[in-house]
VOVEXLO-317087 format. One record per residue (C-alpha): x, y, z. Coordinates in pm, whole numbers, plus 32768, in hexadecimal, padded with zeros to 4 digits. Each point is the difference from the previous one (the first is absolute). Layout:
# residues N
XYZ ...
# end
This chain:
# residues 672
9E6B7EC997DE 7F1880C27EFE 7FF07EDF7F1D 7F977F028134 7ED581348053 7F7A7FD97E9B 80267E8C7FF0 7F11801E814C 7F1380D47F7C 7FC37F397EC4 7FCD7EEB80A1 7EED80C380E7 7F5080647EDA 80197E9E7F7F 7F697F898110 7F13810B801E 7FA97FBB7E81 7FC57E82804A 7F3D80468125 7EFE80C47F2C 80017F0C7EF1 7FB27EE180F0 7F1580A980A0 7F6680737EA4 7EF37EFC7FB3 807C7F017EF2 7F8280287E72 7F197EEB7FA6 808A7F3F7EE7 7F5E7EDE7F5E 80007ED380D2 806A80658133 7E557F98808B 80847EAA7F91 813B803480B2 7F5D807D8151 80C6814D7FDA 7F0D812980AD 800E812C7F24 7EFF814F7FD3 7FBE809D7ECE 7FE0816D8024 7EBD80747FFD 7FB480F77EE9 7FC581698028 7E9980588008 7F6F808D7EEA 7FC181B18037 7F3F80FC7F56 80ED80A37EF5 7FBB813F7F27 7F4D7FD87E9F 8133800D7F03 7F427F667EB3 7FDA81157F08 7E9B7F837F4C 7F828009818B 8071813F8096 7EAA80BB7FF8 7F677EF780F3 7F1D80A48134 80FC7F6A80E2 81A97FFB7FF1 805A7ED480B8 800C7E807F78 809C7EC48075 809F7EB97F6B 7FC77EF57FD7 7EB680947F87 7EC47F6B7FB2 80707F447ED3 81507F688083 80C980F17F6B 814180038122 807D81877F7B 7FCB80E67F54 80E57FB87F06 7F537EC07FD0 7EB780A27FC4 806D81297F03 808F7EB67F2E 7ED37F2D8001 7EE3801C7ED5 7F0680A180CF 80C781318038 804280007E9B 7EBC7FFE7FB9 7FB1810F80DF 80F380BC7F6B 7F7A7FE97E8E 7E5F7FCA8064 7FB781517FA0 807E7FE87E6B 7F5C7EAC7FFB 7EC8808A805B 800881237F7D 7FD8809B811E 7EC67F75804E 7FBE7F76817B 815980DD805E 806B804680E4 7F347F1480AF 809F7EAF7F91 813E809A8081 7FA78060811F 7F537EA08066 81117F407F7C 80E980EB80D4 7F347F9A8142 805A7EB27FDA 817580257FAC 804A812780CA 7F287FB18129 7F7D810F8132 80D07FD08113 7FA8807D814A 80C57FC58158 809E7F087F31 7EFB7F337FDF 7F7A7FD47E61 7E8A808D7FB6 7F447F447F1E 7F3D80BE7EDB 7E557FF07FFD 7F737ED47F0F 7ED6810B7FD9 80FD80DD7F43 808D7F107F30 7EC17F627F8F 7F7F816E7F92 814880467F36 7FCC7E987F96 7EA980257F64 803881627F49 81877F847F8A 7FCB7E9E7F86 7F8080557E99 812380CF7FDE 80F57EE38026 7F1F7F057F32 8030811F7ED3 81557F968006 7FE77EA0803C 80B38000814D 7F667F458127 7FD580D6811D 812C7FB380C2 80277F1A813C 80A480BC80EB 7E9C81167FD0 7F337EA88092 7F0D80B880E9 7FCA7EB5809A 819B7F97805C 808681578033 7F0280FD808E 7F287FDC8123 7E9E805A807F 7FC5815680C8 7FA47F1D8134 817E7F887FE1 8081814D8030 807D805E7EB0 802A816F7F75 7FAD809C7E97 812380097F16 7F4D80F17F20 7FCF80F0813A 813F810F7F8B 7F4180147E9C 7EAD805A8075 807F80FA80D9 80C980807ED2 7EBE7FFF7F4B 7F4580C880F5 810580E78033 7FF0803E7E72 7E8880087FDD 7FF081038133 80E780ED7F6F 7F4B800A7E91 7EB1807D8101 7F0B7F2B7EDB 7F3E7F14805A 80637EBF7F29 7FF87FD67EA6 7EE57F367F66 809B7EA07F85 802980157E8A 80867F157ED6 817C80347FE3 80967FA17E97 8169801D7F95 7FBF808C7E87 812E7F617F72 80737EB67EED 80507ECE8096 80BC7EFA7F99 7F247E917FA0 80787F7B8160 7FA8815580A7 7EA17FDB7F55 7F917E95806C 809B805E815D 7EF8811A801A 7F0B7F497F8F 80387EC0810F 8060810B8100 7E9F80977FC0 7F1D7ED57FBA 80D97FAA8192 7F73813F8086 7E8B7FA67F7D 801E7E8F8019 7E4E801C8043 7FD880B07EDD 81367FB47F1C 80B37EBF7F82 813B7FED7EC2 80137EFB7F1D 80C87FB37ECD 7F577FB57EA4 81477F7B7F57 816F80657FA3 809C80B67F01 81107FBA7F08 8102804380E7 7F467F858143 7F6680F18099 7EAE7FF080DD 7EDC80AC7F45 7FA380628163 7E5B80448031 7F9B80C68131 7E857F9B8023 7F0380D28116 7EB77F7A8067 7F7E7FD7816E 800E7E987FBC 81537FDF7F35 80557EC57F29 7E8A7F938007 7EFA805D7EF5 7EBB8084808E 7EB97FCF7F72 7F5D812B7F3F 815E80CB8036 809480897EBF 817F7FE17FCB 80E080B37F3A 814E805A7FB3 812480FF7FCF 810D7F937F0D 813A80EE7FEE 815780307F43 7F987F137EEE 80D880B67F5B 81717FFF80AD 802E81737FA8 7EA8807D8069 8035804A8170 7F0A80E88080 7EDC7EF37FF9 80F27EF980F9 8037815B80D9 7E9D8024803A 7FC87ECE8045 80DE7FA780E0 7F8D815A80B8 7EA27F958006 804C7E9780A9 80BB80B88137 7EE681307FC9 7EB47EE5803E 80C57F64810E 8029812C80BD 7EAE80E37FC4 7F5E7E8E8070 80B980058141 7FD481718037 7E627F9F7FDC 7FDD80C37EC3 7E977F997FAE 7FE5800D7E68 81447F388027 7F947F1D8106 7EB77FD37F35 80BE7F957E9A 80AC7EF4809F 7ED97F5680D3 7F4A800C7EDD 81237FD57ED1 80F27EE57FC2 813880DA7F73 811C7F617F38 813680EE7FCD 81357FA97F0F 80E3811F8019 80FC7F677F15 7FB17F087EF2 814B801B7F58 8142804E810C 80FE7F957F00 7FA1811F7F42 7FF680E0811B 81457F958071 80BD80417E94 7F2381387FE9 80648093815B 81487FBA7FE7 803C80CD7EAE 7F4E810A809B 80E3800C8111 812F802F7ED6 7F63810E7F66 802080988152 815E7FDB8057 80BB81327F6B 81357F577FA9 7F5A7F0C7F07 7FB680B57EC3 7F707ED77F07 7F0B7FAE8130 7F6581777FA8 7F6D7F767ECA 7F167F4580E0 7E9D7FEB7F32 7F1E7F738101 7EEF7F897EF8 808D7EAA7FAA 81267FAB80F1 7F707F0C80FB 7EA27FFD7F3C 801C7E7B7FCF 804F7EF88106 81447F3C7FFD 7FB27F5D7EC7 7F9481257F7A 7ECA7FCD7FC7 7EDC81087FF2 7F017F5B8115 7EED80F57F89 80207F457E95 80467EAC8096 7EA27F838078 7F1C7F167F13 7F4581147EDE 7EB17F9E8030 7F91810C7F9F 80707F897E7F 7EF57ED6806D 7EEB80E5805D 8031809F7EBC 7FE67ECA7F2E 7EED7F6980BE 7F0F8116803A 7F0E7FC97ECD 7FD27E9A80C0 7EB27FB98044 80537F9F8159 811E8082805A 806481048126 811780C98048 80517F478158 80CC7F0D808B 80C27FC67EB6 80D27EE1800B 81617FDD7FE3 807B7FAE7E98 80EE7EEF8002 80DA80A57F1F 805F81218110 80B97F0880E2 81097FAB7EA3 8082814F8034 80BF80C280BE 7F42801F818D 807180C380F4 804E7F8E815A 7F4881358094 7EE380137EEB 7FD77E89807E 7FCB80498168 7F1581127FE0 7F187F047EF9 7FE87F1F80E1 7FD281088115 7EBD80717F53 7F6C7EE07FCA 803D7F788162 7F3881438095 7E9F80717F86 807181627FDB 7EF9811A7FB7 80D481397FC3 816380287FA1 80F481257F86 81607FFB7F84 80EC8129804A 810580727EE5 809181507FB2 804380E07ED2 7EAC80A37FD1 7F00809080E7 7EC27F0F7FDE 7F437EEB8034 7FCD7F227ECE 7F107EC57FE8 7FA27EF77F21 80297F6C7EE5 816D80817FDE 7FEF7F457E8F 7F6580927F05 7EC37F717F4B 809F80257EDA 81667FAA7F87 807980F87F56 7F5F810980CA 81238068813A 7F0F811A805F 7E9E7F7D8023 7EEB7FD28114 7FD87E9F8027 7F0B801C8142 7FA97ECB80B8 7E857F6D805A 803680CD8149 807B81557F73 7F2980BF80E1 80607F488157 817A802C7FA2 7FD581797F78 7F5D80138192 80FE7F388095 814880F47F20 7F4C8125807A 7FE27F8F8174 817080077FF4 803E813B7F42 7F1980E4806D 80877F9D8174 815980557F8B 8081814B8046 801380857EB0 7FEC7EE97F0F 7E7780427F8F 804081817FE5 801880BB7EDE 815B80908045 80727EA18052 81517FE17F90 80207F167ECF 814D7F6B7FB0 7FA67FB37E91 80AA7EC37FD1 7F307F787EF8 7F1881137F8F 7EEF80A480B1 7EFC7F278107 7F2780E08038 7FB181028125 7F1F7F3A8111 81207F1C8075 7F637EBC7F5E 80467F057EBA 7F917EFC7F2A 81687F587FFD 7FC17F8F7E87 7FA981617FD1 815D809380B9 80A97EF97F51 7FCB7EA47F8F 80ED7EA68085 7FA07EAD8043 80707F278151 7F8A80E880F3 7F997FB3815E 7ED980E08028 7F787F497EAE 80707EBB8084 7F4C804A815F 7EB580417F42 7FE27EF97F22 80697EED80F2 7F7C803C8131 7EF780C580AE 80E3811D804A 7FD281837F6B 8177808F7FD1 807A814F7F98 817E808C7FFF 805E814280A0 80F680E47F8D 809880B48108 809A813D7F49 812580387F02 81177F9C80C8 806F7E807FFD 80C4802A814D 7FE1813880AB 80D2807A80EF 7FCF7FB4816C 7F97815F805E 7F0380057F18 7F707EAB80B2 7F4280A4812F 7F3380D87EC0 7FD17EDB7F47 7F5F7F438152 7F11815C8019 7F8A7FEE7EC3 7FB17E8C7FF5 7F857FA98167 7E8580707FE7 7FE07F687E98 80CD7E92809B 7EEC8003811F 7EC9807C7F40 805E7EE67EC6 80227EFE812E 7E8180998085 7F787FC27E7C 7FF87E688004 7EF3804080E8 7F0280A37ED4 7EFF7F127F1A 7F837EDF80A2 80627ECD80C2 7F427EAE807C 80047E918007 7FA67ECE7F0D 7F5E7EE580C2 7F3F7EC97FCB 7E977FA68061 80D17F48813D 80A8815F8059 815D7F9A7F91 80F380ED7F27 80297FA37E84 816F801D7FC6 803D809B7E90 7E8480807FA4 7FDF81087EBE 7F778172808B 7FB980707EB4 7F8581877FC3 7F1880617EC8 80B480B67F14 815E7FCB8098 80917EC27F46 80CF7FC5812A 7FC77F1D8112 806F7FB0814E 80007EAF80E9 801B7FC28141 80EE7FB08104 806A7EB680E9 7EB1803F80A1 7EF080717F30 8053818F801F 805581027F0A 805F81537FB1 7F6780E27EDC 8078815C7FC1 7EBE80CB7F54 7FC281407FA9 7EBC80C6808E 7EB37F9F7F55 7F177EE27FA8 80A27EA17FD1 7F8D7EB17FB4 80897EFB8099 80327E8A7FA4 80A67EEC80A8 80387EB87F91 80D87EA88050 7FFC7EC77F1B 7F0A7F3380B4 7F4B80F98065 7ECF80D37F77 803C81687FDB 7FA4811A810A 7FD5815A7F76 7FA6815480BC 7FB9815C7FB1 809080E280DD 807A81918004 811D80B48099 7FEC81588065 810E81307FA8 80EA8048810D 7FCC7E7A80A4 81577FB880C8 7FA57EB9805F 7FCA7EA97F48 7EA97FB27FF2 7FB37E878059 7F167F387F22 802F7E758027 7F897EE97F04 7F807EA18052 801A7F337F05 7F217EA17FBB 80857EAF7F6A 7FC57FC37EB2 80597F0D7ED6 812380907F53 7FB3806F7E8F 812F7FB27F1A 800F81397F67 802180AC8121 81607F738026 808A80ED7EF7 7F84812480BD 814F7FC180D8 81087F687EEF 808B80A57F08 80417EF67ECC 81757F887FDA 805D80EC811D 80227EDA8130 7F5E804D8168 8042812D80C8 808D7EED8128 812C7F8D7EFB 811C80D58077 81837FD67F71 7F797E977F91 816A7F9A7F80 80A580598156 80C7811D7F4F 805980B28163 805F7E9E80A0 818D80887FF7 7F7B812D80B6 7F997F268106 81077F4F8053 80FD811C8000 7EFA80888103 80227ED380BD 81678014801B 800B81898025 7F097FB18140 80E57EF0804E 811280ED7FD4 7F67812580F1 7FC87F1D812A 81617FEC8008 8062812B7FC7 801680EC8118 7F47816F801C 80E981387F56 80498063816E 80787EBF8055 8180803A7F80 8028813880FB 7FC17F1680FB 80907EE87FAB 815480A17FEC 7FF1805B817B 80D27F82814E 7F897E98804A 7F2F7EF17F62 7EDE80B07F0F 7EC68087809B 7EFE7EF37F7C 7F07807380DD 7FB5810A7F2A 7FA37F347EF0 7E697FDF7FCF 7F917E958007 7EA57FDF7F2A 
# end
């Protein structure tokens, strides 16, 4: 009897169980449309407003989100695997903390969005473009495309739209902050992080500046070096990458020497320094860049910086005793062929020596012996020759440590057994004024307690040098800048020590910044104008010749020159072959800060045959023939291929990426 009452209630609840299964509506399989079968698919469950649980995103204005959000992402889950939250998550070391936390905050508005009576709140485009315009330098410094998924057009809408600010829980933050200090707000200011960087570091400041000032600020590279690298150039001028008539250019040129590090400190210092003070509207700023084309190499050899820094980073490390025997004064001095750049450029001044009892000749625009290119050239001494002679540079100074001074040309002596003698050039007394605009700028390096590091003998107590007089080499650049071009050079010492330590950095940038600027102010002294024709037209390559100072200069593309004087009465002369010769008397007062103009119009005329050795110097070849026997052409090509090499080759943050969930973030990748 029991086992006939279970029997009857199983098959109740079998019944009961088909009943409900019957009734259930049937799964849809595939083909059962084709077979006329009805079935329903469930309908989903709709989405709802779920807490914020995404670490990078928790100090949002609002706690609530909801997926899918506006990206696709279907959970959370999904997003915290995706690039952009990785990105998010590592934006602020990228950038150095620059644009932060602003960038994560925006991005977080997009993958994390509001959600309000579950219903998903769009973030404003106004916002975005703001962050937009201040941030996108920042990303361009590292070569990183601003990413997609920050598209103020796709993902953010317009305050008619109904959207809210993302950035709304920081500026509160920020208020709340400011109010409880009770100050009004600090006066914006140049921030600089006084510490080394590496050669990647260094050209990513300098693109992540010349970004920031794109009106005022452009980077472009001058060559490679043995092992590669960019010899990066930072150039200001309100009208970058274009030469302007009647506006003097000149250069910076630091770290020739791998070991010397100060000068590629400084220099690097002063690119983010001008950028800044010129968005801030400082006006003496402001005013040397409208009115200056500025070229700025911070590091002309980074092989040698790169050997050099890392020894110094031995002799640090406590556990490495033979690293303590560290002598900074030669380790890193050379570039990767170890060559000595500052004795690798053409000695012309050997030339000027041998020819200056010539009836006609001049100490300017020597040409190029043939025999230089047989020996041993540089990569980097390469670039920069052809650097010079691509640019009509007025003024020019070299940075190099292990003394206190400024020394100027000739750095070879007159005579060749003398290592100790003043061997002055035609314009002694421009460059003694254009050493002691430096020095006597400097903090202490004109004073008479200057501190002298009596390297090779004494130099004096005013801060400035005859080099031949300090001590005599040939191959230098400063003598090499003379004699070629129209350029006036000198090299700066920066102090004893080769490689100081970093805290000593933020000093060195105090006692250098006034004497940078005011050097930078002094291309603007002597006199300045334009060579024309009876028709009005610019005479390319015209002499400016001074009486008294057997040293010419010619003019530029278009007829305009440069010529540094000193205060008094000059007479001028300027001639072209073809032409007949123009010549003016004219005086410059003490104390004159700006170029005076005086312009020359020059008539037609037969040419006289012995004029033409005014501008040839017998068995030397013309000043156009450059590395005749294409010595460098192996240079090229390796270039080529290097370039070649670097299109492919993906950004050093690429790998971090790269390694993440899912197919590689590509979008981050520039496209030029």
């Amino acid at each position: 009897m029991e086992f006939m009452k279970r029997k009857m209630k199983t098959i109740v609840f079998l019944n009961a169980l088909v009943t409900v299964i019957w009734c259930a509506p049937p799964r849809c399989d595939p083909g059962d449309e084709f077979l006329g079968r009805f079935c329903k698919e469930p309908e989903p469950e709709k989405p709802k407003c779920v807490d914020i649980m995404m670490n990078y995103c928790d100090d949002m204005s609002y706690t609530h989100t909801m997926f899918p959000n506006i990206l696709g992402h279907r959970t959370r889950e999904e997003a915290e695997l995706g690039p952009e939250y990785l990105l998010l998550s590592v934006v602020h070391n990228l950038l150095n903390g620059e644009c932060n936390p602003d960038i994560r905050m925006m991005g977080c508005s997009v993958l994390v969005p509001r959600c309000e009576k579950e219903k998903v709140l769009k973030p404003c485009r106004s916002t975005c473009e703001a962050v937009r315009k201040n941030c996108r330098h920042a990303f361009e410094g590292i070569e990183m495309a601003w990413p997609y998924f920050l598209d103020c057009d796709r993902f953010f809408v317009s305050d008619q739209e109904g959207c809210y600010d993302p950035l709304e829980g920081l500026r509160v933050t920020q208020e709340e902050a400011q109010a409880s200090i009770g100050n009004t707000p600090e006066e914006p200011h140049t921030v600089i992080q006084f510490s080394y960087q590496s050669n990647a570091q260094m050209n990513s400041i300098l693109k992540k500046t010349a970004a920031r000032c794109p009106e005022i600020a452009t980077t472009y590279s001058i060559g490679r070096s043995v092992e590669g690298k960019d010899l990066l150039v930072i150039e200001f001028s309100n009208n970058p990458g274009v030469h302007e008539l009647l506006e003097p250019e000149m250069k910076y040129i630091g770290n020739m020497h791998g070991n010397e590090v100060l000068g590629r400190q400084l220099l690097i210092y002063l690119t983010q320094y001008l950028c800044s003070e010129y968005l801030l509207g400082n006006q003496r700023i402001q005013t040397l860049i409208n009115t200056t084309r500025i070229h700025i190499l911070p590091s002309m050899n980074p092989d040698g910086y790169e050997l050099a820094a890392a020894e110094v980073q031995g002799t640090n490390d406590p556990e490495n005793e033979e690293a303590q025997n560290y002598h900074s004064w030669t380790l890193g001095r050379g570039n990767a062929q170890n060559i000595d750049l500052n004795r690798n450029f053409p000695d012309l001044t050997a030339v000027a020596y041998s020819r200056r009892r010539h009836r006609h000749f001049r100490s300017d625009h020597i040409p190029i012996p043939d025999a230089y290119w047989f020996d041993k050239v540089a990569p980097e001494t390469y670039a920069v020759m052809k650097w010079i002679r691509s640019i009509p540079f007025v003024l020019s100074a070299n940075f190099h440590g292990g003394e206190l001074v400024v020394s100027y040309p000739y750095d070879l002596s007159k005579h060749p057994l003398e290592e100790k003698m003043f061997s002055p050039t035609p314009d002694e007394q421009v460059f003694k004024q254009i050493a002691r605009t430096y020095a006597d700028a400097h903090a202490t390096m004109s004073g008479n307690n200057s501190e002298r590091c009596g390297s090779f003998g004494s130099i004096g107590q005013d801060g400035i040098i005859n080099g031949a007089k300090w001590y005599s080499f040939a191959g230098g650049m400063q003598d090499f800048n003379y004699l070629h071009t129209n350029c006036l050079e000198v090299t700066v010492e920066l102090g004893c020590d080769k490689f100081p330590a970093e805290e000593e950095l933020y000093t060195g940038w105090q006692d250098n910044k006034e004497a940078l600027l005011t050097f930078m102010e002094s291309v603007h002294r002597g006199i300045k104008g334009i060579v024309k024709d009876a028709d009005g037209n610019g005479i390319k390559g015209a002499r400016i010749s001074v009486r008294g100072i057997r040293h010419d200069i010619t003019t530029a593309e278009n007829g305009d020159y440069w010529r540094m004087l000193t205060a008094g009465i000059h007479i001028l002369t300027a001639s072209a072959p073809g032409y007949t010769r123009a010549m003016k008397k004219i005086h410059l007062p003490a104390r004159m800060q700006k170029a005076g103009r005086v312009d020359f119009v020059l008539q037609k005329a037969v040419v006289e045959p012995d004029i033409e050795e005014d501008y040839n110097i017998p068995s030397m070849g013309t000043y156009e023939r450059f590395d005749p026997y294409n010595q460098f052409e192996r240079y090229a090509i390796r270039e080529q291929n290097q370039n070649r090499e670097e299109r492919q080759e993906k950004p050093w943050w690429w790998s971090y990426f790269s390694r993440a969930h899912g197919s590689a973030p590509t979008w981050l990748l520039r496209i030029d």
